[in-house]
C-alpha positions in Angstrom: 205.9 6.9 -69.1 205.8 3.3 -67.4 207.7 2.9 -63.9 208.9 -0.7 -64.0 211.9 -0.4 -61.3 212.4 1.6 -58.2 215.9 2.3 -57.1 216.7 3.4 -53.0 219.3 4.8 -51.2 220.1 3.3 -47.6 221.1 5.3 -44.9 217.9 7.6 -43.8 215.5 6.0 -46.5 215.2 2.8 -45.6 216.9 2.7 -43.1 217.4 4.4 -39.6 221.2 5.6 -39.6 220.9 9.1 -37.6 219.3 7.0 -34.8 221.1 4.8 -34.5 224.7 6.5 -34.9 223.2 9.2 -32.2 222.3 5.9 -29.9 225.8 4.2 -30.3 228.0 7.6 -29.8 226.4 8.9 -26.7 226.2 5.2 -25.4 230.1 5.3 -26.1 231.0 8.4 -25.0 229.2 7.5 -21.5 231.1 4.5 -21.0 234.1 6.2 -22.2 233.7 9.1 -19.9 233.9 11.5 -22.3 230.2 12.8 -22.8 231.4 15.5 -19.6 233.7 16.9 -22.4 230.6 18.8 -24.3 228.1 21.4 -23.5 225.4 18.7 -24.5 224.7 15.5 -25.4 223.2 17.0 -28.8 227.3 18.5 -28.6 228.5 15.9 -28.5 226.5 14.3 -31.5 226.9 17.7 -33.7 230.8 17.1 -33.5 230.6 13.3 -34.2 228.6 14.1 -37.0 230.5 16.9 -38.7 234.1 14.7 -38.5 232.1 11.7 -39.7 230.8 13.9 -43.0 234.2 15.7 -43.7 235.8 12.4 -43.4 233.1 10.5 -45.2 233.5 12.9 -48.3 237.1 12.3 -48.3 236.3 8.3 -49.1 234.1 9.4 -51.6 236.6 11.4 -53.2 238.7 8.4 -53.2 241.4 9.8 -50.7 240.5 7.4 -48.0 239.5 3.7 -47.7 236.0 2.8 -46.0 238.5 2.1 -43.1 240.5 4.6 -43.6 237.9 7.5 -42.9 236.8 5.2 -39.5 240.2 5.8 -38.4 240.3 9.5 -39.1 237.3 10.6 -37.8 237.7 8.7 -34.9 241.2 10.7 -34.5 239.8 14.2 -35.3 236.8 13.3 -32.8 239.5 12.4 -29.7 242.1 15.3 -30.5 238.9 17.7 -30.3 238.0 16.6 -27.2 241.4 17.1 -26.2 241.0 13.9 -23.4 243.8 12.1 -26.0 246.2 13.4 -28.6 244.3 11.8 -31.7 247.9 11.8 -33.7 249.2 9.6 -30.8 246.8 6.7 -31.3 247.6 3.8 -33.4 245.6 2.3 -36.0 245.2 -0.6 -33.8 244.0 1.6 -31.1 241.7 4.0 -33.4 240.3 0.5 -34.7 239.4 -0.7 -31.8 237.8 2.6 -30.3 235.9 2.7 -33.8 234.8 -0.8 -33.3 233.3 -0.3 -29.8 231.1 2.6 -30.7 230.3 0.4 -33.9 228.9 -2.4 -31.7 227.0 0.1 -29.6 225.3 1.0 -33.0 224.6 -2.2 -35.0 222.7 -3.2 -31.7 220.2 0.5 -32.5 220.4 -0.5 -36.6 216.3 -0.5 -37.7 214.7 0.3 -40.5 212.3 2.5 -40.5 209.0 1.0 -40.6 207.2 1.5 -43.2 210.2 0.2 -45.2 209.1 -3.6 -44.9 205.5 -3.1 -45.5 205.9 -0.4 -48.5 208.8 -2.8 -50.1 206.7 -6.0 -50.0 203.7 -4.5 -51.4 206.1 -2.9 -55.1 207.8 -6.4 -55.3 205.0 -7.7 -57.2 204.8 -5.1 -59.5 208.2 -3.2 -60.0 212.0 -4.5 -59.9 213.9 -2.9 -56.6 217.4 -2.3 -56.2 219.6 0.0 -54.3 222.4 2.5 -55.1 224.5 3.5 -52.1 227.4 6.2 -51.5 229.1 2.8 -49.5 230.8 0.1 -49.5 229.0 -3.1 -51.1 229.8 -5.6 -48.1 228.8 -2.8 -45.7 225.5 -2.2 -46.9 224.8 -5.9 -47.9 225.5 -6.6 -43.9 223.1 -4.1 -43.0 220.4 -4.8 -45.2 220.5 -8.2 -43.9 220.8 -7.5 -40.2 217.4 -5.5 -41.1 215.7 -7.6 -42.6 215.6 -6.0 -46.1 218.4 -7.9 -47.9 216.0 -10.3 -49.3 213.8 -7.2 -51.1 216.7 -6.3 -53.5 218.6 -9.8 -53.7 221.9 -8.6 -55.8 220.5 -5.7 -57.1 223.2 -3.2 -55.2 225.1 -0.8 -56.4 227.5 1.3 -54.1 230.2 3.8 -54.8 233.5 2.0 -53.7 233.0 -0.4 -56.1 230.9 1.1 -59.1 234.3 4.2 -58.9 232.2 7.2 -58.5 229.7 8.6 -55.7 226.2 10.0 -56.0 225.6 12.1 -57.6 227.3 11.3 -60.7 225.2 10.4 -63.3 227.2 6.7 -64.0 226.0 5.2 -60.6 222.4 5.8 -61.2 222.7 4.6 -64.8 224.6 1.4 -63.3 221.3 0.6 -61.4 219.5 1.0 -63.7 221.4 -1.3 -66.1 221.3 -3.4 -62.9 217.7 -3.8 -63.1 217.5 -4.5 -66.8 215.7 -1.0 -67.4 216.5 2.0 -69.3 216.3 5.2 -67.2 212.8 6.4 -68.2 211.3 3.7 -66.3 213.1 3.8 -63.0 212.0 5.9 -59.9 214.7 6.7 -57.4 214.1 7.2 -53.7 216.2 9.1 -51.8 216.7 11.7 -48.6 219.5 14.1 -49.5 218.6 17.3 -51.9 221.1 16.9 -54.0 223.3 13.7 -53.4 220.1 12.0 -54.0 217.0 13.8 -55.7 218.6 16.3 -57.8 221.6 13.8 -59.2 218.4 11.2 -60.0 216.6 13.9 -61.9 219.4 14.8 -63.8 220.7 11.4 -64.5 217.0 11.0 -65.9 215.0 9.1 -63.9 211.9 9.6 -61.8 212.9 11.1 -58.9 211.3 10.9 -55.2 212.4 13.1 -52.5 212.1 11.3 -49.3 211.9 14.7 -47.6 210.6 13.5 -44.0 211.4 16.1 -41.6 209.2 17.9 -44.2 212.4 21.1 -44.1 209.8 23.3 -46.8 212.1 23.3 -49.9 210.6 23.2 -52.9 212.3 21.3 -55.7 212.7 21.8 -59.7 209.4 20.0 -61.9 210.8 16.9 -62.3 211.4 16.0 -58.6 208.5 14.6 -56.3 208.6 15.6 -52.8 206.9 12.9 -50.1 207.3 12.7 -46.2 207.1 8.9 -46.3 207.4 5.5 -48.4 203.4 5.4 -47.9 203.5 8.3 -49.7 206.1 6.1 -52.7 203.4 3.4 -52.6 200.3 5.5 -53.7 201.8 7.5 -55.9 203.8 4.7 -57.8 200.7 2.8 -57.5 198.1 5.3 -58.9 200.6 6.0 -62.3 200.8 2.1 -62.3 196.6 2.3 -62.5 196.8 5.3 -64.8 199.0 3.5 -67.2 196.8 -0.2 -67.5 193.6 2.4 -67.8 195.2 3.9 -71.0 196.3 0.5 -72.2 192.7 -1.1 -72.2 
């Protein structure tokens, strides 16, 4: 069946979030003097990143706004280390620690590159949108910091204002409706197992792994696997070929 539209996730498809979330903590934590606190540096990121998940999950959930899970995690992360009693700090001062390791991050935001390239060479040929477990503003701010924006124009759905995270069916569904296309003719992209490849697959559409630190699982039929949006282009491409050679 026809591909016409190709939906992405954001964060760690297109673009670079562990970088630059590992760039802006350790940067923090240095000027904060608190990377002496951890074993490691890698520590010190491991931690970060398992609050920021647990937390993250809970604003999925809907138990927390997108500000709200900054605030806790950023609590949880400083009454771990123990230097100050997370419970103690004010929202004003959890915001503001928050926002300085924010700054430190949005200067590292990049996306990775063959984004650009790839997504400039489908434009011509297939409608592109995005469907993000965020919050719209959020992800709009990025994509244009990035230089992506312009790819998808206001064809973005994310979860805190669509009501329901990957991988429900209904978000996928909503980009597709998004694009104008039913679901047998949109590929998704995505780099989670099962946030992002599995709920595609089951939501019916073509699903793409973006599997790039190439981890060895193999998926269900149903569910291609690629290390890189090179590998999106030619495969998207050659089915594009296949299907004008069985039309003429």
């Amino acid at each position: 069946m026809t591909i016409r539209g190709v939906l992405f996730d954001v964060d760690d498809t297109i673009f670079d979030y562990s970088t630059s979330e590992e760039v802006g903590v350790l940067e923090h934590l240095a000027a904060e003097g608190l990377l002496e606190f951890f074993p490691t540096p890698a520590d010190a990121v491991a931690i970060w990143r398992r609050f920021m998940e647990e937390e993250y999950a809970r604003f999925l959930a809907g138990e927390l706004t997108f500000t709200g899970q900054q605030l806790s995690r950023t609590r949880r992360f400083l009454s771990h280390v123990g230097r100050l009693p997370g419970n103690d700090i004010s929202d004003h001062e959890a915001r503001v620690w928050f926002a300085k390791y924010g700054q430190l991050q949005n200067a590292a935001w990049a996306a990775f590159p063959d984004a650009d390239p790839v997504l400039r060479k489908l434009a011509p040929a297939f409608r592109l949108g995005i469907v993000s477990n965020s919050s719209l503003a959020h992800q709009q701010r990025k994509l244009r910091v990035i230089g992506l924006l312009d790819h998808f124009g206001d064809a973005i759905v994310c979860s805190n204002e669509h009501g329901a995270p990957k991988p429900n069916a209904s978000i996928f569904l909503a980009g597709c409706t998004i694009l104008g296309l039913p679901p047998h003719q949109v590929a998704y992209v995505g780099d989670k197992y099962e946030t992002d490849a599995l709920g595609a697959h089951e939501a019916g559409l073509h699903s793409y792994w973006l599997d790039r630190a190439a981890t060895g699982t193999t998926p269900p039929a149903g569910i291609t696997v690629i290390r890189s949006l090179d590998d999106l282009l030619i495969a998207l491409m050659s089915q594009t070929s296949r299907d004008t050679d069985r039309v003429h």
